[in-house]
DRENPA-3360 file (N, C-alpha, C; in nm, 2 decimals, always signed):
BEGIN
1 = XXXXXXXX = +9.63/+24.30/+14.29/+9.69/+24.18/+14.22/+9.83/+24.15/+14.29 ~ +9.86/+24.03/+14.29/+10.01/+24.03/+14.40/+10.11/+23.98/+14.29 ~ +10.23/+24.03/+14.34/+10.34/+24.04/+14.24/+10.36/+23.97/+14.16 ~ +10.47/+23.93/+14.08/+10.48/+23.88/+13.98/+10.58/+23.77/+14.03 ~ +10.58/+23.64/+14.00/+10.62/+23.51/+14.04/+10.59/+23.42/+13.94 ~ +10.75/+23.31/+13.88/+10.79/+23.29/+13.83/+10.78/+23.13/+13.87 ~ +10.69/+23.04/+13.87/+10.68/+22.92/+13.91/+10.85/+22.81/+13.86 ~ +10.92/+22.86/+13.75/+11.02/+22.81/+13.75/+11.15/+22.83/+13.73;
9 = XXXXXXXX = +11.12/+22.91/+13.84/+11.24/+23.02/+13.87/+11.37/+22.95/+13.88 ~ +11.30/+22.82/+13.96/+11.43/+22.70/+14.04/+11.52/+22.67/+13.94 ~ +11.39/+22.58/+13.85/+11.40/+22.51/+13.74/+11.57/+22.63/+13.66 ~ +11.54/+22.74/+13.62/+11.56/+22.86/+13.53/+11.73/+22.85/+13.65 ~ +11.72/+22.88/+13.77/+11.86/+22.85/+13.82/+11.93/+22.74/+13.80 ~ +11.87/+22.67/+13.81/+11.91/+22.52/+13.79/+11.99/+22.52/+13.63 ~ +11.92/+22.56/+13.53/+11.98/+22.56/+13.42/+12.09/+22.65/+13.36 ~ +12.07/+22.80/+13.48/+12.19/+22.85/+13.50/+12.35/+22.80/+13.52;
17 = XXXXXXXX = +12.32/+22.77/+13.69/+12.43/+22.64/+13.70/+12.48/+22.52/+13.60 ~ +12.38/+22.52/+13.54/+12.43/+22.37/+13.44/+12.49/+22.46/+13.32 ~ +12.48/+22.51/+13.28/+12.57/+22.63/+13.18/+12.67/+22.65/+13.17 ~ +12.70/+22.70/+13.35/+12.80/+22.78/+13.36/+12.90/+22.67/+13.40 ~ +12.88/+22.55/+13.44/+12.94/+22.41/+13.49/+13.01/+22.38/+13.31 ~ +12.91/+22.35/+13.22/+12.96/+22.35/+13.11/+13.06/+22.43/+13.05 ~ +13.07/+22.57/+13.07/+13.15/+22.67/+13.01/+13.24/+22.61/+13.11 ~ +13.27/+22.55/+13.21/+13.40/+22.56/+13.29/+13.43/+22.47/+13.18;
25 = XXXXXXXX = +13.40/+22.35/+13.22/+13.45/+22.24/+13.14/+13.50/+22.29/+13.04 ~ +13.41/+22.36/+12.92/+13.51/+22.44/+12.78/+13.64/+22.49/+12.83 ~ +13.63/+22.59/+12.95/+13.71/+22.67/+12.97/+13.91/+22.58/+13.03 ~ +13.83/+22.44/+13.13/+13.90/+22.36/+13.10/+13.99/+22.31/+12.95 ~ +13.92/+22.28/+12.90/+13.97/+22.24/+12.75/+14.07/+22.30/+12.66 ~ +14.01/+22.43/+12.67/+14.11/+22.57/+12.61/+14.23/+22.58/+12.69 ~ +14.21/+22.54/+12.79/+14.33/+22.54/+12.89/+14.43/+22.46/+12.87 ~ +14.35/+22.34/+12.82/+14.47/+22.21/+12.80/+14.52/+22.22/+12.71;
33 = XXXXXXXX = +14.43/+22.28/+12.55/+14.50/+22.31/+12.44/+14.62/+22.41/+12.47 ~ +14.62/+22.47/+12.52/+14.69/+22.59/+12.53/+14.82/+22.52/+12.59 ~ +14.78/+22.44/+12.68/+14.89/+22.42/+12.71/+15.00/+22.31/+12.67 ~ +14.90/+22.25/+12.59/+14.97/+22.16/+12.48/+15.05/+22.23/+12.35 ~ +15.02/+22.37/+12.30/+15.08/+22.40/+12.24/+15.23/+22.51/+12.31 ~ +15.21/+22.50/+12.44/+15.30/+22.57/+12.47/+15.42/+22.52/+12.48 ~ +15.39/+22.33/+12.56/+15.45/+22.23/+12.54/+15.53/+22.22/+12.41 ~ +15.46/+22.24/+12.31/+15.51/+22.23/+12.16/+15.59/+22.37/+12.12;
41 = XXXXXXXX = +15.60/+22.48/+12.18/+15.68/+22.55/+12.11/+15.81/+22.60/+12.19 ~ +15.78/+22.55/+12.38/+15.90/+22.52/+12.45/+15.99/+22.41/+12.39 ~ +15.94/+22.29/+12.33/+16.05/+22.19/+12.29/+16.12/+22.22/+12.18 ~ +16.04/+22.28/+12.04/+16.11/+22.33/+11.90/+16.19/+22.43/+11.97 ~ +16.15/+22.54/+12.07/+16.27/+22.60/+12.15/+16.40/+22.55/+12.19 ~ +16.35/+22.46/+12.23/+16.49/+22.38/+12.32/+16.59/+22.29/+12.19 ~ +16.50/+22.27/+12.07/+16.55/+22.22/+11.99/+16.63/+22.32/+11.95 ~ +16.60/+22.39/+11.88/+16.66/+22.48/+11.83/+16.81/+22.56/+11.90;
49 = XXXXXXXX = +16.76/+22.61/+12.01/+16.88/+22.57/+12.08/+17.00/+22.52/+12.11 ~ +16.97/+22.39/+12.16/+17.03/+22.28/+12.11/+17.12/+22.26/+12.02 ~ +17.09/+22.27/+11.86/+17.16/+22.27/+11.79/+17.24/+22.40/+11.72 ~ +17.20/+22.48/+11.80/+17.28/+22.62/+11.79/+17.37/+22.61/+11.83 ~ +17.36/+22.57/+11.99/+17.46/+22.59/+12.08/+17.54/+22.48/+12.04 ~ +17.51/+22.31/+11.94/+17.66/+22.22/+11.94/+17.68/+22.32/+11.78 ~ +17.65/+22.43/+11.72/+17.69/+22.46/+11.58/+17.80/+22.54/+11.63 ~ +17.78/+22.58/+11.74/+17.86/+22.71/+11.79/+18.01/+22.65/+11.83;
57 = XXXXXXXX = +17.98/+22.51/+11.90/+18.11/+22.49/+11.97/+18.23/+22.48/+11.84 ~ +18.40/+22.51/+11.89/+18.42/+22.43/+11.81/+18.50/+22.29/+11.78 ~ +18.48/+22.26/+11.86/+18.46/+22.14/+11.81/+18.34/+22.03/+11.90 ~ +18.30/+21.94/+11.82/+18.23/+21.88/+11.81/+18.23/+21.70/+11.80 ~ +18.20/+21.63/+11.93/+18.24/+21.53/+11.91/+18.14/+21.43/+11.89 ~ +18.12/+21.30/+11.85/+18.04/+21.25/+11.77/+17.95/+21.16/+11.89 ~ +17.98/+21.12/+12.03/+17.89/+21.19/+12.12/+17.83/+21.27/+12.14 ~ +17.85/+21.40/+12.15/+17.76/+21.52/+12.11/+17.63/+21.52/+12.01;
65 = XXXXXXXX = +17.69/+21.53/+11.91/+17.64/+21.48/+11.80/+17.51/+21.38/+11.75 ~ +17.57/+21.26/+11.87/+17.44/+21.16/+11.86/+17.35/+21.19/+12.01 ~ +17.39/+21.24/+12.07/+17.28/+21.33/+12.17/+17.18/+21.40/+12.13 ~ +17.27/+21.54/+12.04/+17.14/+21.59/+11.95/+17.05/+21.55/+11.90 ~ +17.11/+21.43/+11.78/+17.00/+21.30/+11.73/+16.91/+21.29/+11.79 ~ +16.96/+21.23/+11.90/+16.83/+21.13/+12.01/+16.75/+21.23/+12.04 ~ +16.77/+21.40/+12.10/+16.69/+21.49/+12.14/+16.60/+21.53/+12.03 ~ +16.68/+21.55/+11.90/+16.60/+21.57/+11.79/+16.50/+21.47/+11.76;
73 = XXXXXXXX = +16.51/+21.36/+11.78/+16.43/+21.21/+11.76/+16.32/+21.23/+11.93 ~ +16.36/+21.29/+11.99/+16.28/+21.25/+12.11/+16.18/+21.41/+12.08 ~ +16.23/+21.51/+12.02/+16.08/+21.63/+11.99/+16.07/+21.59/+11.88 ~ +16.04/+21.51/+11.77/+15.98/+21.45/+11.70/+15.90/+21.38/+11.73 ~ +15.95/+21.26/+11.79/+15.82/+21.20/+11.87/+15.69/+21.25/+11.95 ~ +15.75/+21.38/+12.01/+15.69/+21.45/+12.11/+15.61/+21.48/+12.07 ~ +15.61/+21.62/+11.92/+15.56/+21.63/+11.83/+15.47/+21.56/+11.77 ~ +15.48/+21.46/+11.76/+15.41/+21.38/+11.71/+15.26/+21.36/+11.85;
81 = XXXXXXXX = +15.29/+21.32/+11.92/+15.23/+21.26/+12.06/+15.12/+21.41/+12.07 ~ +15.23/+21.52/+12.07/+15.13/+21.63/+12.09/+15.00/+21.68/+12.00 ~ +15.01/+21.65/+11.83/+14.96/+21.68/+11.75/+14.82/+21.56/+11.79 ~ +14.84/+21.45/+11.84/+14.75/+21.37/+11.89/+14.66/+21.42/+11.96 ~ +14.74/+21.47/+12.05/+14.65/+21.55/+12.17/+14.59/+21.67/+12.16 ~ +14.64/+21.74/+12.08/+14.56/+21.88/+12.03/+14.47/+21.81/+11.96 ~ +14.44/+21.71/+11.88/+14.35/+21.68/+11.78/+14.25/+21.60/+11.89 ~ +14.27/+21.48/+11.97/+14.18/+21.48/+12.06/+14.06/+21.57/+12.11;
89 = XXXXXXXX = +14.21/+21.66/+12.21/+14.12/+21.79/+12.27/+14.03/+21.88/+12.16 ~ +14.09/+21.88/+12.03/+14.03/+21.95/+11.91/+13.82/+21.88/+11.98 ~ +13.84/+21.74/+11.93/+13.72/+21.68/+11.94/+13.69/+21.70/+12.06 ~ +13.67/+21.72/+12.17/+13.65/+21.69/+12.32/+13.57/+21.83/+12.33 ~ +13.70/+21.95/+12.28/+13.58/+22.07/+12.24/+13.47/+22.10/+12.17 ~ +13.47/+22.08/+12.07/+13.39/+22.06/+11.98/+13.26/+21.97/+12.02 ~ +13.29/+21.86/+12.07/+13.16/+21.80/+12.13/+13.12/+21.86/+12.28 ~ +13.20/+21.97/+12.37/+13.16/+22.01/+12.45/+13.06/+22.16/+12.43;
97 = XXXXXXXX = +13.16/+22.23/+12.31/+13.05/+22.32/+12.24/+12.90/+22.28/+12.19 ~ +12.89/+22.19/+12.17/+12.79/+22.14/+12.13/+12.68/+22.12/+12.25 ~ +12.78/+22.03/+12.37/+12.73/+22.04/+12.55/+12.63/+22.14/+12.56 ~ +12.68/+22.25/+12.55/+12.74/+22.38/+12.59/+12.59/+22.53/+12.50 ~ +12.62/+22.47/+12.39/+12.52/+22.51/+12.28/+12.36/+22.44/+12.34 ~ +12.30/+22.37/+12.36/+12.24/+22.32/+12.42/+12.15/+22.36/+12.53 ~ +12.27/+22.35/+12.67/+12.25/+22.43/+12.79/+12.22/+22.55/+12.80 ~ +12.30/+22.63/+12.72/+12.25/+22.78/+12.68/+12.09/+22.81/+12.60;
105 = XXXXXXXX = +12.11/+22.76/+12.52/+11.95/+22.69/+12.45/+11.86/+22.71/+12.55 ~ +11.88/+22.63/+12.66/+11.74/+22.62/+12.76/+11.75/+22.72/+12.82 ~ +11.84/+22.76/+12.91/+11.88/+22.89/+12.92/+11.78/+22.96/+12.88 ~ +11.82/+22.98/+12.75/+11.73/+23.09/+12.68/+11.55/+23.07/+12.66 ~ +11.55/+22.96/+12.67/+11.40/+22.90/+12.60/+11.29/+22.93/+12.76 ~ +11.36/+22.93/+12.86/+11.28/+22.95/+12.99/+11.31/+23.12/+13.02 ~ +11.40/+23.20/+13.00/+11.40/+23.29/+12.99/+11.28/+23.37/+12.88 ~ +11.31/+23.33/+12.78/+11.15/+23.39/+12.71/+11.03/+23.38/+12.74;
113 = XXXXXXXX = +11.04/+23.24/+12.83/+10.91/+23.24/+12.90/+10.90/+23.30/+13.00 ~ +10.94/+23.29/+13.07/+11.00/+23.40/+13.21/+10.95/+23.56/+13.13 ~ +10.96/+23.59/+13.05/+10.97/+23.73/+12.99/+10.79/+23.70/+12.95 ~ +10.81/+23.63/+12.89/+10.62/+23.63/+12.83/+10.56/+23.61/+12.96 ~ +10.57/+23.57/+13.01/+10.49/+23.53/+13.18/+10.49/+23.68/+13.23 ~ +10.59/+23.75/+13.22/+10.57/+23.87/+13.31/+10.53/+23.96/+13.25 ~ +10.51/+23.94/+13.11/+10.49/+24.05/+13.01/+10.29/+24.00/+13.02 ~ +10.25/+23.93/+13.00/+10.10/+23.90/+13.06/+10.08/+23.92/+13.19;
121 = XXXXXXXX = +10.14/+23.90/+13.26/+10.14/+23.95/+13.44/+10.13/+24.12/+13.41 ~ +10.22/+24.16/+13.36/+10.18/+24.34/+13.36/+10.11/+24.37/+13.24 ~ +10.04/+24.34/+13.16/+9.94/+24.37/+13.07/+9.79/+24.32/+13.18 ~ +9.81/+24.19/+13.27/+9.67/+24.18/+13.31/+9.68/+24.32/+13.47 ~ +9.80/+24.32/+13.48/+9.83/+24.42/+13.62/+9.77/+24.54/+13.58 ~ +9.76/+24.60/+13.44/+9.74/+24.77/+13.36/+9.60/+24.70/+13.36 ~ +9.56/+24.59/+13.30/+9.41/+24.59/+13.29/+9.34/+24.61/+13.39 ~ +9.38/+24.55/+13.51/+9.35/+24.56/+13.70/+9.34/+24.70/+13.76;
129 = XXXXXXXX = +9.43/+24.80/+13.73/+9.44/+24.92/+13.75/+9.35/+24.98/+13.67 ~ +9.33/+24.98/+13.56/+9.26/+25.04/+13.45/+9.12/+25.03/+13.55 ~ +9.07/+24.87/+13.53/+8.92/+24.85/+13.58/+8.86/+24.91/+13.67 ~ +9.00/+24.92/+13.83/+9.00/+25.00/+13.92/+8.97/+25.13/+13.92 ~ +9.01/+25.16/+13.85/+9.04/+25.32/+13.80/+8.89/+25.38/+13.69 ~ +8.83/+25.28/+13.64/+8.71/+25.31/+13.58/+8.58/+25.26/+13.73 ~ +8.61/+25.16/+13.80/+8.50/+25.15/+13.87/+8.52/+25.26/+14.00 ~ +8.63/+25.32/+14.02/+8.60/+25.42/+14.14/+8.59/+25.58/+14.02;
137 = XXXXXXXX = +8.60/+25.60/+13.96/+8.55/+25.68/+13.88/+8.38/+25.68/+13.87 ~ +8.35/+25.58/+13.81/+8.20/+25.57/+13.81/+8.10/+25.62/+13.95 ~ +8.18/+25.56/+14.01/+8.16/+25.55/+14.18/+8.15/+25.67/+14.22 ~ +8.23/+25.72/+14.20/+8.23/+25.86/+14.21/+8.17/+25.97/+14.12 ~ +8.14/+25.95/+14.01/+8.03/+26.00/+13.95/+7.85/+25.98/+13.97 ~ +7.88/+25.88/+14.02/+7.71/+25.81/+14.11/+7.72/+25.89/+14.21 ~ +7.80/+25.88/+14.27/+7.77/+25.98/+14.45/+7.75/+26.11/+14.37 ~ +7.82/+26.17/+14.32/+7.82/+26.30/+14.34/+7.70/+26.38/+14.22;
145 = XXX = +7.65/+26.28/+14.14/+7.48/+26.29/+14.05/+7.36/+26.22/+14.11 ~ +7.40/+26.10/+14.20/+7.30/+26.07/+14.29/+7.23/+26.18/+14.40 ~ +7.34/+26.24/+14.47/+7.30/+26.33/+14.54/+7.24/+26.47/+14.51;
% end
């Protein structure tokens, strides 16, 4: 019997790559989130900061003062802009998991076939050997009662 071969082997790589192209993409994503929240906790940093360091001086002039404002008003806005974008990328994930869920799926669904395919490949392979194994048996019990 000749070995065991997988007519959609290609096909089965093929869906590999499209997987793992997917998980980049996720892996992209997580990236961006990440980096949008890092974005967001360097600025409340810098905020914070900020009004430490005009609490500290002493004194304080009303220049100063409305600089803070505007910085305070400009990570608010930020804030704001960012919570957009996490929520975006929120959805962008979520529909990529879904991508992603999917491709893996097939993945899987030619893989069990792959597995049933070779799992009847070596059940008819034992049946091949077996028959073999019974007809040179016989064979050999003919010669050696024939004679």
């Amino acid at each position: 019997m000749k070995k065991f071969t997988f007519s959609l082997d290609r096909v089965l790589d093929l869906r590999h790559s499209e997987a793992r192209i997917e998980e980049v993409k996720l892996e992209r994503l997580y990236a961006e989130r990440a980096a949008i929240d890092t974005r967001e906790r360097v600025l409340r940093e810098e905020r914070r900061q900020a009004g430490t360091a005009l609490h500290l001086r002493p004194e304080v002039t009303g220049e100063q003062l409305s600089a803070l404002d505007a910085f305070q008003q400009y990570v608010e806005a930020e804030g704001r802009r960012s919570a957009q974008a996490r929520a975006a990328c929120g959805r962008r994930i979520q529909a990529q998991l879904q991508i992603l869920t999917v491709k893996r799926r097939d993945v899987k669904l030619l893989e069990k076939f792959k597995d049933q395919r070779q799992k009847a490949w070596a059940q008819a392979l034992e049946r091949e050997i077996s028959q073999e194994a019974e007809e040179s048996h016989l064979a050999k019990w003919n010669r050696e009662n024939i004679q």
